[in-house]
N, C-alpha and C positions, 0 to 999 in steps of 0.2 A: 108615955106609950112608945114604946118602940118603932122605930122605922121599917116599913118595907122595901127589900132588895127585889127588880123585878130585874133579869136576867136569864136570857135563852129562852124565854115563854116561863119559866119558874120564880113564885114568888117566896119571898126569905123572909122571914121573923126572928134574927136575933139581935142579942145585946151584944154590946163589946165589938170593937172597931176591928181587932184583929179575926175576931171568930167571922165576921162579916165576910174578910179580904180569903179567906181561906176559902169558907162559901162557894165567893164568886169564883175564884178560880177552879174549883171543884166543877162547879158545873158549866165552867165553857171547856171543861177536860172532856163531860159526857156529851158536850155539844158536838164537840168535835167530831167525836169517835162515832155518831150518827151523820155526820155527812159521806157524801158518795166519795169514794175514795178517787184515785185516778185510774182511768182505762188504757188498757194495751191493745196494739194492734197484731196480731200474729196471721202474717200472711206467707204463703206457703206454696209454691208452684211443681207442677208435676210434669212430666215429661212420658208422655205414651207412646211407643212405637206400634204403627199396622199398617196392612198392605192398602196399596191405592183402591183396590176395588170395597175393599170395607170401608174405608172413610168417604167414598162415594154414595154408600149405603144408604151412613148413617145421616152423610147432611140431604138424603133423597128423602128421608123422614118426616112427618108432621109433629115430632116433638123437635125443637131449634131451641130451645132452654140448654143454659152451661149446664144446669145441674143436672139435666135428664143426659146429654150425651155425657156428660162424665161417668155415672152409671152404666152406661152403653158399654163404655171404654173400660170400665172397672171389667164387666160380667163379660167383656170377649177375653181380658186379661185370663181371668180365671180358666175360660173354656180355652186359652192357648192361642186363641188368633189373634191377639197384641200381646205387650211386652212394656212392664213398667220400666222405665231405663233408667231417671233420677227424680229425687225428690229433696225439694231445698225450700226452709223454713226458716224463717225471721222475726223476732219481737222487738216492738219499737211503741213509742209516745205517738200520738194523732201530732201531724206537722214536722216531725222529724226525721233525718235517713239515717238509713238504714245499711249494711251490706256485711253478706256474708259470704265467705270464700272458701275454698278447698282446692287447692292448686300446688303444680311444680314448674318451676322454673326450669327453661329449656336456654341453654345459652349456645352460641353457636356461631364459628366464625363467619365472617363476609368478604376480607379483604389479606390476602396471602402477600407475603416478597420473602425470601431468601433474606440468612445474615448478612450484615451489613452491605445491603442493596435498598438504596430509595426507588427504585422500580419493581413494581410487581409483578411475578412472572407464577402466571398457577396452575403452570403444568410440572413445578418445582415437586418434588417428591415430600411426603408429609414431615418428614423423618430434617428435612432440612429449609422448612419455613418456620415466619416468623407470622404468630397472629396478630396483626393489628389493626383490626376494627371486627366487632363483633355485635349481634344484634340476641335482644334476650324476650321468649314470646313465653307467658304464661299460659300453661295447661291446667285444663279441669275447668271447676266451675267458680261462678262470681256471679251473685245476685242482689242485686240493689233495688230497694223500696224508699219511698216518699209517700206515704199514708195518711189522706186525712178523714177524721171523723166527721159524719153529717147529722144529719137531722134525727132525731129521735134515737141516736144510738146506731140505725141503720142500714144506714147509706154510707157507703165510704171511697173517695177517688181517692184511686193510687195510681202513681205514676210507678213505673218499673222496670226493670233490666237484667231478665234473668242470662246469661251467655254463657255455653261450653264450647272448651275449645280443645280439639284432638291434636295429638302427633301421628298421622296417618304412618308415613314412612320417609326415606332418604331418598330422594331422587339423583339421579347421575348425570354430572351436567358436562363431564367431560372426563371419558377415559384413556388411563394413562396408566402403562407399565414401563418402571424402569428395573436397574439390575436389583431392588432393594423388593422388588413385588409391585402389586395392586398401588397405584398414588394416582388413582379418578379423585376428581371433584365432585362431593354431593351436599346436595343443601337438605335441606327439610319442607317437609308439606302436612302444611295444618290445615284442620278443618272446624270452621266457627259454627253453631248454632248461636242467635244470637235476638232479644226480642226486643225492641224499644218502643212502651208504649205508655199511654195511661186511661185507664178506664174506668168506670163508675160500677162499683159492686153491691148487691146487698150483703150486708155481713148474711156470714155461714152457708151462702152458696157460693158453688163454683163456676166456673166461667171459661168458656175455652175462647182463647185470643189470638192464636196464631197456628198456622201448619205448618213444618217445616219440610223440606226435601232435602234429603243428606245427599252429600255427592260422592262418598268415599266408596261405594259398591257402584259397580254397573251390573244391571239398566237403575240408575238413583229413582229413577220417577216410582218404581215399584214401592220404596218404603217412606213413609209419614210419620211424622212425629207429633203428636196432637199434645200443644202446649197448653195447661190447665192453671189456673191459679185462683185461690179465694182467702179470702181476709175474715178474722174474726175476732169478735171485740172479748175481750180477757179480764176480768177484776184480780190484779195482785191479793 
């Protein structure tokens, strides 16, 4: 009588040692290919602009759910009284980081002296300094995730770091004409939006996490930026 192979829940009846080995491997191939694959995390943060008196409105409301004021913020979008301003997206393994970027480098001197002068004099004309020390600040956006999976698929805490960061303009920190023209000194003026938090999501809703008040317009307190972000689980 022949032997039975019992393997993956299936039972085998053949003869021959090799036809056996073949079998078995045959079916932990279909074994395989019936387990759960692995899950992604694709979480995704949005950036709404509107005015102080709507987002007054909307947290005046008895819906406080991300997912309902996101909606809110979508359908003023639409009707023109906010303004989507970025949106930034990420895929990643539960427990692993993440970060994606879109940026220019802004390089820019700090520290002036004339040729062969060790003292630094920086009301020197541009045309005859020497730069030596410079400071380099990255613009645009950079967003970083740390996402883990919970319970039933669910639940998911991520920690996160979405930041934009502007080149406003040149400030004039000290003006200066000589016979060659214009040689003022001007720096740079950046402005950060920037969010550092971590919070617990259910997958595929959203979640509003932060407000922001830009400072680069006056009266700043007039405009809001209602920062959104939700996570959602993926099968490759």
């Amino acid at each position: 009588m022949h032997p039975i192979y019992q393997k993956c829940g299936w039972s085998i009846l053949l003869p021959g040692r090799t036809a056996i080995i073949a079998v078995l491997l045959l079916s932990c191939g279909i074994c395989a290919a019936y387990q759960d694959p692995p899950k992604h995390l694709r979480v995704s943060v949005q950036y709404i602009e509107t005015t102080h008196s709507v987002l007054t409105e909307m947290l005046a409301g008895k819906e406080k759910g991300g997912a309902a004021l996101h909606a809110k913020a979508i359908a003023l979008a639409k009707d023109g009284k906010a303004k989507i301003l970025e949106t930034c997206m990420v895929v990643c393994r539960s427990g692993q980081k993440a970060t994606a970027e879109s940026r220019r480098e802004v390089i820019y001197p700090t520290e002036y002296q004339p040729p062969g002068s060790d003292m630094p004099i920086p009301n020197m004309n541009p045309h005859l300094r020497n730069y030596y020390a410079f400071e380099t600040r990255n613009t645009g956006v950079t967003f970083e995730i740390e996402p883990t999976l919970g319970a039933n698929d669910q639940i998911i805490d991520l920690r996160f770091v979405p930041e934009m960061v502007n080149l406003l303009r040149f400030d004039t920190w000290m003006e200066h004409t000589d016979r060659w023209g214009d040689a003022s000194l001007r720096m740079p003026v950046f402005e950060t939006w920037r969010v550092n938090t971590s919070v617990t999501l259910r997958a595929g809703q959203s979640e509003m996490v932060s407000v922001i008040t830009p400072k680069s317009v006056t009266p700043a307190v007039s405009r809001k930026l209602l920062v959104f972000v939700r996570a959602d689980v993926i099968t490759p």
